[in-house]
C-alpha positions as CSV (number, residue, x, y, z in Angstrom):
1,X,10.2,35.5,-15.3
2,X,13.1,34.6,-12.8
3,X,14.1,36.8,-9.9
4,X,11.7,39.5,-10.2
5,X,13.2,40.5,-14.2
6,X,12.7,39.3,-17.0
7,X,14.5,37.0,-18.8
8,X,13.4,37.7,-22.0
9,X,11.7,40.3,-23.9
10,X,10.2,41.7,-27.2
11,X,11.8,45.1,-28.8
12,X,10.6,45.4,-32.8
13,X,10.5,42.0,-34.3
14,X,13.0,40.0,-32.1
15,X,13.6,38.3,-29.5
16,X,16.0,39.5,-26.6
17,X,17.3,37.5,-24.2
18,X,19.0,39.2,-20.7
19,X,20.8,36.5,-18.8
20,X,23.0,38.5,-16.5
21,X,22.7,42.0,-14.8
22,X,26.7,42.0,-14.5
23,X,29.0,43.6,-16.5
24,X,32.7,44.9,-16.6
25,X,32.0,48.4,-18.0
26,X,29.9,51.2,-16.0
27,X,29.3,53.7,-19.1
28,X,28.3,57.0,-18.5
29,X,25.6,56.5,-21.3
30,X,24.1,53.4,-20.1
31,X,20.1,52.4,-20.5
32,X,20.2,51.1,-17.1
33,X,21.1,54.1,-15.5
34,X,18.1,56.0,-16.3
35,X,15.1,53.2,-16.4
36,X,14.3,49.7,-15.5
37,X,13.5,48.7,-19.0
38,X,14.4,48.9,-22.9
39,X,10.5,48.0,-24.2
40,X,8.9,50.1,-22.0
41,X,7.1,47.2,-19.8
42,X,9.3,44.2,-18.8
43,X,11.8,44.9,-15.9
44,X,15.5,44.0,-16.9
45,X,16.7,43.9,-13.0
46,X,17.6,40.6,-12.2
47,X,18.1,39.4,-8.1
48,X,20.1,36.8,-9.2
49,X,21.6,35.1,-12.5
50,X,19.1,32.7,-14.4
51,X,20.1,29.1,-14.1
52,X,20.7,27.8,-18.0
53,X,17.7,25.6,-17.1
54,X,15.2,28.6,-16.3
55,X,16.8,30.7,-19.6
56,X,15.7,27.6,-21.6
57,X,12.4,26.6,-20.0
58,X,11.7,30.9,-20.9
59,X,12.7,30.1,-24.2
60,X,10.7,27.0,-24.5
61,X,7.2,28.9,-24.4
62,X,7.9,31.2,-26.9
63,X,7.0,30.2,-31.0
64,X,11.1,31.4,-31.6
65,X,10.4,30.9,-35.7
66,X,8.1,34.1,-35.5
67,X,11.1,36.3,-35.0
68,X,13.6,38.5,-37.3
69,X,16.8,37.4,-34.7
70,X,17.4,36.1,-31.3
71,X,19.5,39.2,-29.5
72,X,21.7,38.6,-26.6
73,X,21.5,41.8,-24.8
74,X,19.9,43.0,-21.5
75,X,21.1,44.9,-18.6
76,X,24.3,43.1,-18.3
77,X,27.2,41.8,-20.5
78,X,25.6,38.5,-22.5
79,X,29.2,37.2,-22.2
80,X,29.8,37.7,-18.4
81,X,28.3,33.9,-19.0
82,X,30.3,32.5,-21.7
83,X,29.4,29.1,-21.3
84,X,25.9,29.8,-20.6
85,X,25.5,32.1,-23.7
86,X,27.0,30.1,-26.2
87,X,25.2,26.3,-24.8
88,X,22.2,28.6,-25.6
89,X,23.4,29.8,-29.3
90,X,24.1,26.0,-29.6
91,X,20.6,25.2,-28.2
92,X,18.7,27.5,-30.1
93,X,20.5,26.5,-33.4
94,X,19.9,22.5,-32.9
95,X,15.9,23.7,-32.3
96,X,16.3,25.7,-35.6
97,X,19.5,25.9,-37.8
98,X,17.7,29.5,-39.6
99,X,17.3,31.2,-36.1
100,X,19.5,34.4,-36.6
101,X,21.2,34.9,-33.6
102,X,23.1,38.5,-32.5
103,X,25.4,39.0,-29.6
104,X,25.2,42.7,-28.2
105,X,28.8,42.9,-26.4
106,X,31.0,45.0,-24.8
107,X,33.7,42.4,-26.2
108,X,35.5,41.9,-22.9
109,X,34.6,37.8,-23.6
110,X,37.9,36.8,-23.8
111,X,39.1,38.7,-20.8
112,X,36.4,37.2,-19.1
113,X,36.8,33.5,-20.3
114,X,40.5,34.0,-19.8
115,X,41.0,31.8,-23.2
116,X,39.8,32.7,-26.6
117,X,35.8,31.8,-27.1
118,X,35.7,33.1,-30.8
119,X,36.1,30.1,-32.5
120,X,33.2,28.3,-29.7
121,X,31.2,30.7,-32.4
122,X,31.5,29.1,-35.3
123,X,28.0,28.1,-36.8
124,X,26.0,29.3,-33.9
125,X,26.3,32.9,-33.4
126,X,25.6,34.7,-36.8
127,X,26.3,38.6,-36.3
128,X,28.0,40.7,-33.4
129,X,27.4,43.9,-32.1
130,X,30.7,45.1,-30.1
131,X,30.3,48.6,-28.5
132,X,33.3,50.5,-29.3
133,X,32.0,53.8,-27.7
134,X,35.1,55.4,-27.9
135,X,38.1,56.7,-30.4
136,X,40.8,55.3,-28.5
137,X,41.6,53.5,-24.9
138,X,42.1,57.1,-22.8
139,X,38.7,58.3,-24.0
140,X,37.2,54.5,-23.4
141,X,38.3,54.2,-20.1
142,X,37.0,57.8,-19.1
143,X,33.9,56.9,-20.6
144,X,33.0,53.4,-20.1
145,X,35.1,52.5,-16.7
146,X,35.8,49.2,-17.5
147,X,37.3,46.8,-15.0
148,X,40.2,46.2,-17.1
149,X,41.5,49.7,-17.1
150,X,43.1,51.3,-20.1
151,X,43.8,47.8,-21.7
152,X,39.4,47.3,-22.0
153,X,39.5,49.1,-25.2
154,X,42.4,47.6,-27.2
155,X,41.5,44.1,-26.0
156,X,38.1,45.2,-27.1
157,X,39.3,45.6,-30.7
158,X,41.4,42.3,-30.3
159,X,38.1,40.5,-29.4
160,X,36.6,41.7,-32.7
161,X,39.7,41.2,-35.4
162,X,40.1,37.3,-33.6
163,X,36.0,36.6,-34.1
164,X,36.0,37.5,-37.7
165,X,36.6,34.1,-39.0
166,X,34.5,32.8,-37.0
167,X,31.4,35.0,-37.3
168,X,29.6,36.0,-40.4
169,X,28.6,39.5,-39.7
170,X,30.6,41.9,-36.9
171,X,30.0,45.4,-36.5
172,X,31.2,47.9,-34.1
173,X,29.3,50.5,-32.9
174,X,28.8,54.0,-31.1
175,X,26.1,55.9,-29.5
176,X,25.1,59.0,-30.7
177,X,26.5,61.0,-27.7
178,X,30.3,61.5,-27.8
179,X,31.5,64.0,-30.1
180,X,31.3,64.3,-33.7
181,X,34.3,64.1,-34.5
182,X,35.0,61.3,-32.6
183,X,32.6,59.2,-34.2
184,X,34.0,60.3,-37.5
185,X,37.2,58.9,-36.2
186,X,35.4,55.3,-35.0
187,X,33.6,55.1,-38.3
188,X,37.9,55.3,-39.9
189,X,39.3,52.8,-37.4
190,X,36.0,50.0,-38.3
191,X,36.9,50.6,-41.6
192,X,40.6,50.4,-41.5
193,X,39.6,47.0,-39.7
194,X,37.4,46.3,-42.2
195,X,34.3,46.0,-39.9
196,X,31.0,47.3,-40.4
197,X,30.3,50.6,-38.2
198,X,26.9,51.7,-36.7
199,X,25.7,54.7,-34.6
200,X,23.2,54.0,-32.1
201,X,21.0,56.2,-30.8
202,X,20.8,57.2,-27.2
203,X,17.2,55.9,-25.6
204,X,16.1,58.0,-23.0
């Protein structure tokens, strides 16, 4: 534990890791808005940002073999910290090279970074999860409220098309709230983009 939250917790069989409260979207829909936790037991609130040092001593004393993937995703934006999250994917991967390791992001990274981080990737972050949440940037930024304004969603999509060389598995995804149809319309734009498309289910 650091600053009264956890810094990683269990959900199914993996591994989650939640390294930063902060994030550049405020979506209507989001888990933190409604509880303190996403397994029902470990709080996600951080007071303050866990030093890389504290994320790896957390991730020290547990047997990391034992599960399906390691998942980047707590009650913040993984890449809010993309130094920090990737010297992790590159720590985890020199402990063990078969570690399968997700990133759940909002895939502002680059914004963030200001520079490109995709190819920093390469070899150590296996699959993406990039929330697309919306069918196009007037509906994203009425739903999501991103810092970046109207440009959030198509730099979004930019994030994902400039990873895909560099990451074996991306797939953008929705949660099961917004309208049919505009998930129908999601689901056309992954595939025209030739990503993989998920809808999540809202957790209440």
């Amino acid at each position: 534990m650091s600053s009264n939250g956890a810094i990683s917790y269990e959900l199914g069989g993996s591994l989650y890791l939640n390294i930063t409260n902060r994030c550049t979207n405020d979506c209507d829909f989001c888990l933190r808005n409604l509880r303190d936790n996403a397994n029902g037991k470990d709080s996600l609130w951080l007071d303050a940002d866990p030093t890389t040092e504290e994320i790896l001593e957390d991730l020290s004393g547990r047997t990391l073999e034992k599960y399906d993937e390691i998942v980047f995703c707590g009650y913040g934006e993984p890449l809010a910290r993309p130094e920090t999250a990737l010297e992790i994917c590159r720590w985890l991967k020199q402990k063990d090279p078969n570690l399968q390791i997700r990133i759940n992001t909002n895939g502002h990274g680059n914004l963030i970074a200001g520079r490109d981080i995709t190819p920093e990737m390469e070899g150590i972050v296996d699959a993406l999860s990039i929330s697309m949440n919306a069918k196009d940037s007037e509906q994203y930024d009425k739903i999501c409220h991103s810092v970046y304004g109207k440009s959030a969603y198509e730099k979004m999509l930019e994030f994902a098309c400039a990873a895909k060389p560099h990451v074996p598995s991306i797939t953008l995804t929705v949660v099961d709230v917004i309208d049919p149809e505009d998930i129908a319309i999601c689901e056309k734009v992954a595939s025209i983009l030739d990503f993989s498309f998920r809808v999540r289910t809202m957790i209440n």
